[in-house]
C-alpha positions in Angstrom: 25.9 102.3 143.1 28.4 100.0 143.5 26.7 97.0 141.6 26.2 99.4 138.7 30.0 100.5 138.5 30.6 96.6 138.7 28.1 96.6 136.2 30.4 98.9 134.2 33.8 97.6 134.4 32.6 93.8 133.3 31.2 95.7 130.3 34.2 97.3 129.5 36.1 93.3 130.0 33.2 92.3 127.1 34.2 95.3 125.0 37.5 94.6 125.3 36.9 90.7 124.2 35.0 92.3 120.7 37.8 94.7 120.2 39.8 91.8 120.5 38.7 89.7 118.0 38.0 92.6 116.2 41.4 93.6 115.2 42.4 89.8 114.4 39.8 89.8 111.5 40.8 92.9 110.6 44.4 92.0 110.7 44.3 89.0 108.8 42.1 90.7 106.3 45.0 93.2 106.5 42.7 96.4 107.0 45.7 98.3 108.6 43.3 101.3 109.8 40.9 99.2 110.9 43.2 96.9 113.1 45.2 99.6 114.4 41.9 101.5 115.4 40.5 98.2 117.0 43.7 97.2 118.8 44.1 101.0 120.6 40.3 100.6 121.7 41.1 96.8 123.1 43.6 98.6 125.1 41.9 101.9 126.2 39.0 99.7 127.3 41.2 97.3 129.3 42.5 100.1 131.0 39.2 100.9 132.1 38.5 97.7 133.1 41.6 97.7 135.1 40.4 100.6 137.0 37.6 98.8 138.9 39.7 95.6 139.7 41.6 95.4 143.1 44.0 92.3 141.3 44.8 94.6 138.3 44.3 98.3 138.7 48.1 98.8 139.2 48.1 98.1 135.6 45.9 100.5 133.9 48.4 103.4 133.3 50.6 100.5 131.4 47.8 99.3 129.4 47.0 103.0 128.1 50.1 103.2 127.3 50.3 100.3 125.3 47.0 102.4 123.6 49.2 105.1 122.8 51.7 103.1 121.2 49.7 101.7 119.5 48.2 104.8 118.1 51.8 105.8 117.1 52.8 102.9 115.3 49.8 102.7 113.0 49.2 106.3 112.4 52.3 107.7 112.6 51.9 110.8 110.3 49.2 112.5 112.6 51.8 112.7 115.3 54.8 114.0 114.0 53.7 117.3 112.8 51.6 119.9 114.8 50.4 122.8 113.0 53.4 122.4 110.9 56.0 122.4 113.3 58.1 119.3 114.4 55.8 117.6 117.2 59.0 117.1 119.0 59.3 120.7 119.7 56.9 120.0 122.6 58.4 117.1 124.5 61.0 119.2 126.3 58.4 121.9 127.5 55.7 118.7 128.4 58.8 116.9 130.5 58.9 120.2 132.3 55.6 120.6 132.8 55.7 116.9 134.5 59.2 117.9 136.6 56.8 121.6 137.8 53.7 118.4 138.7 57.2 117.0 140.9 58.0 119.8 142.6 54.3 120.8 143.9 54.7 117.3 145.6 58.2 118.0 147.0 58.1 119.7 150.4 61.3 120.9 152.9 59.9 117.7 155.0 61.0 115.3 152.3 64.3 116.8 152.0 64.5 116.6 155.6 63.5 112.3 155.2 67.1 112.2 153.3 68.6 113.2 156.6 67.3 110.8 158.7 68.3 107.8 156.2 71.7 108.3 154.8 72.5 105.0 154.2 69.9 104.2 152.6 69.7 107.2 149.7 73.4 106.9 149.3 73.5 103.1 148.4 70.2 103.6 146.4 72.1 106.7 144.4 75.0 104.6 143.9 73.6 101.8 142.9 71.6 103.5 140.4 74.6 105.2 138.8 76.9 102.5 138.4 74.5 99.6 138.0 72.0 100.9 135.3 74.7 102.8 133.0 77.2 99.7 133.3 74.4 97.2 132.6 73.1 99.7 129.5 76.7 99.9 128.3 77.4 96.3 128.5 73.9 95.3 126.8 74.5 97.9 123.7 77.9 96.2 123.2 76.5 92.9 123.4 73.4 93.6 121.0 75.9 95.7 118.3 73.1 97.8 117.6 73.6 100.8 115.1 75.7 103.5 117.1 72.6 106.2 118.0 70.5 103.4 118.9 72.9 102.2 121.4 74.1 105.2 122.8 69.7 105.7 123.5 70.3 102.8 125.6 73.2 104.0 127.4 71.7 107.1 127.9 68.1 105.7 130.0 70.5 103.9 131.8 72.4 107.2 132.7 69.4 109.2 133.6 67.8 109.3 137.3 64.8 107.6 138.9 61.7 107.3 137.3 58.6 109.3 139.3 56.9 105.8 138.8 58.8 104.0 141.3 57.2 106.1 144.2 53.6 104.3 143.1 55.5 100.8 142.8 57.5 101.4 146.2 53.7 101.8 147.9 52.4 99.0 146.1 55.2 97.1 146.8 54.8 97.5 150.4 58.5 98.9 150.5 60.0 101.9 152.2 58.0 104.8 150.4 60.1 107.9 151.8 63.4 106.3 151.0 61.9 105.9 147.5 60.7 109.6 146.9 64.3 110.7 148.8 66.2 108.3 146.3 64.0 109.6 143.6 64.7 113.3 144.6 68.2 112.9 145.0 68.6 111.1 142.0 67.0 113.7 139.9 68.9 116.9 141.4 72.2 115.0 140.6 71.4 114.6 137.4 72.4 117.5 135.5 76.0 116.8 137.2 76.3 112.5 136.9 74.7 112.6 133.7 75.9 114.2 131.1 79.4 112.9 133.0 78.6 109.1 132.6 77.2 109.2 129.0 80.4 111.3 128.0 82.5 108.5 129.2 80.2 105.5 127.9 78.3 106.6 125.2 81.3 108.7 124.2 82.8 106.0 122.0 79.0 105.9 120.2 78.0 109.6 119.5 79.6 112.8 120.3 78.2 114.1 123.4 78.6 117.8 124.1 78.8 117.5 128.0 77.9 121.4 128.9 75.1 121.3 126.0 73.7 118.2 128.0 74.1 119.4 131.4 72.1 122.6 130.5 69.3 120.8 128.8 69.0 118.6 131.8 69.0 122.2 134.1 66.3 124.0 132.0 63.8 120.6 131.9 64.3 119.4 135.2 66.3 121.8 138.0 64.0 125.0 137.4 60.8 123.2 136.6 60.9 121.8 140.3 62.2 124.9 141.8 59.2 126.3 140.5 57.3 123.5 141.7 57.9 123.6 145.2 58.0 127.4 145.5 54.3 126.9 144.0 54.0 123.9 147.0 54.2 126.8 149.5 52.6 129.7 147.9 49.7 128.6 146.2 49.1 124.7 147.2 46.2 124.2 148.6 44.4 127.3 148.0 43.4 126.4 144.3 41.9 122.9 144.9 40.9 122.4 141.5 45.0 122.8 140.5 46.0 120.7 143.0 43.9 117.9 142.0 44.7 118.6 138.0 48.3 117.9 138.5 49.0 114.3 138.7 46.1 114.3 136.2 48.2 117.0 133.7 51.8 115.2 134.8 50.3 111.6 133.3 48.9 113.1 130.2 51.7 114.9 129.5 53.7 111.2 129.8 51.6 109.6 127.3 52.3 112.6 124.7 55.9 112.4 124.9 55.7 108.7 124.1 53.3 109.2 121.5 55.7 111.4 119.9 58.4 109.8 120.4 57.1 106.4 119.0 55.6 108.4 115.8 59.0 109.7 115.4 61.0 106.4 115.5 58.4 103.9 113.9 60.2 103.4 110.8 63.6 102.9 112.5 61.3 100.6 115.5 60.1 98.7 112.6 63.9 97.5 111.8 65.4 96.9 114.8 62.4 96.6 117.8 62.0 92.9 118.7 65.4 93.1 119.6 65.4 96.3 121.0 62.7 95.1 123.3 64.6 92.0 124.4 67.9 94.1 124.9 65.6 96.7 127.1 64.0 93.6 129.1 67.1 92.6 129.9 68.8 95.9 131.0 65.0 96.6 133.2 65.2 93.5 134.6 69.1 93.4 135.2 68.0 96.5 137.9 65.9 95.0 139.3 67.4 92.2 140.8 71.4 93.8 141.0 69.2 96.4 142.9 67.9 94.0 145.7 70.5 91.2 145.9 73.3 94.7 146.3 70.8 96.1 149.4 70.7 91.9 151.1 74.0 91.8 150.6 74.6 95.0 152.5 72.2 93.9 155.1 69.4 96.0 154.1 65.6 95.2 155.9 63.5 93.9 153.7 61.1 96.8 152.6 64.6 99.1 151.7 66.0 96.2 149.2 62.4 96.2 147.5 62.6 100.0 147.3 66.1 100.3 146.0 65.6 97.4 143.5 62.5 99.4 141.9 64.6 103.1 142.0 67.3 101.1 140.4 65.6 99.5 138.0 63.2 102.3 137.1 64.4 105.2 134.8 63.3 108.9 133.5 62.4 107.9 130.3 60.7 111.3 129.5 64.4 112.8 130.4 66.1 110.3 128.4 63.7 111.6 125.0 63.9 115.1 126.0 68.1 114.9 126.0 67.9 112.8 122.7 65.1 115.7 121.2 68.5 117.8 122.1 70.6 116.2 120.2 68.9 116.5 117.0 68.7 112.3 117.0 65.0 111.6 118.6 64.0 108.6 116.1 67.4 107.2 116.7 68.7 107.8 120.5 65.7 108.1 121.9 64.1 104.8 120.7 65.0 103.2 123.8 63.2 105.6 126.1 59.8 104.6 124.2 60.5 101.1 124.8 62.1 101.0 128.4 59.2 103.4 129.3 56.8 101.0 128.6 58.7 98.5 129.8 59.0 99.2 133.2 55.4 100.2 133.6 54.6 96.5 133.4 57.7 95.1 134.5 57.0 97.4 138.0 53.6 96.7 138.1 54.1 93.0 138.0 57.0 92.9 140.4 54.7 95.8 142.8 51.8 93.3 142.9 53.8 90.0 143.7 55.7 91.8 146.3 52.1 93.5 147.8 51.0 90.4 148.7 54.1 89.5 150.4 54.0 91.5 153.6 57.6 92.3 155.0 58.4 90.8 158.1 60.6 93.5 159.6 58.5 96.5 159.4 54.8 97.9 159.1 53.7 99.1 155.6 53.3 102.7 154.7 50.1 104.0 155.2 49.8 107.3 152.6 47.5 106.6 149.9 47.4 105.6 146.4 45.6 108.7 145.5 48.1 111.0 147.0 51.3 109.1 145.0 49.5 108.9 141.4 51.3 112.1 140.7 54.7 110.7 140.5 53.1 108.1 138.0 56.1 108.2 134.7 58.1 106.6 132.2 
């Protein structure tokens, strides 16, 4: 069995190679269809390959969605409509479907975990709110991007933790619990902190209706996970099937919001995205490391400055799209959340896999395992 799945996965590296070459002839024969159609199956059969790799398999939920946008960019007309309706219709009631997947994971222990390390959840909460919304703030200024497209940047940097930083944490070898208490607490202050700091930052970009934004952020994210841990200890467990199709239901509905999103903005990505992406990088990155060097500085072990660089650095993206779907502006504002989202897939898996093989010295690694955290798997 197992040389026939290694069998498998080198076969899917050989398909990809094909695809690869593939989609250059086609491209330079300038067969759009063809190229686009090549390039996504390049990607979906990396991700495959991925899969069976211990070096890489971090990587696969990146690569399809790098599939996905792809998909978006080259046939953006099957994506924007849905039985005649506006396919963005959906992306607030799929982000709530992914905040319900949340709250099944969520249990009174966790909240409990926050109790225990109050030091550690309040610097991680404060350095997410002032680091990533100054850093987005001072990068749109810097890049003098058209108004809506820098008050999108603004806005991911306003918005809470990104689910995905629980997988990087373990990867990481950081301090998973601080990371899904930072990540909790994050996301319950969120319909307060904000609609509050993108009043005052991206204020001067687009008018922000402050109670409009703080319901939006209630109805997508508060109730959902209400819901989803009252579900956690009523009906967890007993339906194994549902319990299993969660993280499974919580990543697909992840790739659909982006593959909206990116249909939605591809003309407006086309005009301004290479430097969109290098104004994201730099705002991802910026996290990152203003993350870990604020937890050294503070004296932080080891494992919590790798945890509160990633829950710094790592944003809601699928919030960020669902707030700009509420404004009425989601091939404008919310062109950031496509790109940071993919962004920090990669940029998180890259930084999770050079820190896993760098064991911290101060404390032993968590032991839960991968299967149990793909559920907080995001944007």
């Amino acid at each position: 069995m197992a040389t026939l799945k290694k069998s498998f996965y080198s076969t899917c590296y050989i398909a990809a190679i094909i695809f690869l070459a593939a989609f250059a002839f086609a491209a330079f024969q300038k067969m759009h269809n063809w190229s686009g159609c090549l390039l996504a199956l390049f990607f979906v059969s990396l991700a495959v390959a991925f899969r069976g790799s211990k070096l890489f398999k971090g990587y696969w939920y990146s690569v399809v969605i790098l599939a996905v946008a792809t998909l978006a960019m080259y046939f953006p007309q099957h994506f924007k409509t849905v039985n005649g309706k506006e396919a963005s219709f959906f992306i607030p009631i799929l982000l709530q479907v992914i905040m319900f997947g949340m709250g099944t994971e969520l249990s009174l222990k966790d909240f409990a975990k926050v109790m225990r390390m109050p030091r550690g959840v309040i610097v991680g909460i404060v350095c997410h709110y002032t680091i990533m919304p100054l850093v987005g703030f001072s990068v749109a200024r810097l890049f003098n991007f058209p108004s809506e497209v820098a008050a999108g940047i603004i806005l991911i940097g306003c918005c809470p933790s990104g689910l995905a930083s629980n997988v990087m944490c373990y990867l990481a070898k950081a301090n998973l619990a601080l990371s899904v208490s930072v990540t909790t607490v994050s996301t319950l202050l969120a319909p307060f902190l904000t609609p509050l700091l993108m009043k005052l930052l991206g204020g001067s970009f687009i008018t922000i209706d402050l109670w409009a934004m703080v319901w939006d952020i209630t109805k997508i994210v508060i109730i959902p996970i209400a819901a989803g841990l009252a579900f956690h200890y009523i009906v967890r467990g007993k339906i194994k099937w549902l319990d299993k199709a969660m993280p499974v239901i919580s990543m697909v509905g992840i790739a659909l919001v982006l593959l909206v999103i990116t249909a939605a903005g591809r003309d407006n990505l086309l005009k301004v995205g290479g430097l969109l992406i290098v104004a994201t990088f730099i705002h991802n990155m910026a996290g990152y490391f203003l993350g870990y060097w604020s937890a050294r500085l503070l004296k932080f072990p080891e494992r919590d400055c790798r945890t509160i660089a990633l829950e710094v650095g790592m944003q809601n993206a699928g919030l960020a799209a669902a707030l700009a779907k509420g404004m009425g502006k989601i091939a404008t504002v919310g062109l950031a959340s496509v790109i940071f989202g993919t962004m920090m897939n990669v940029t998180g898996s890259s930084l999770a896999s050079w820190w896993h093989n760098r064991t911290p010295g101060d404390e032993p690694a968590e032991t839960k395992s991968t299967d149990e955290l793909q559920s907080h798997l995001s944007l």
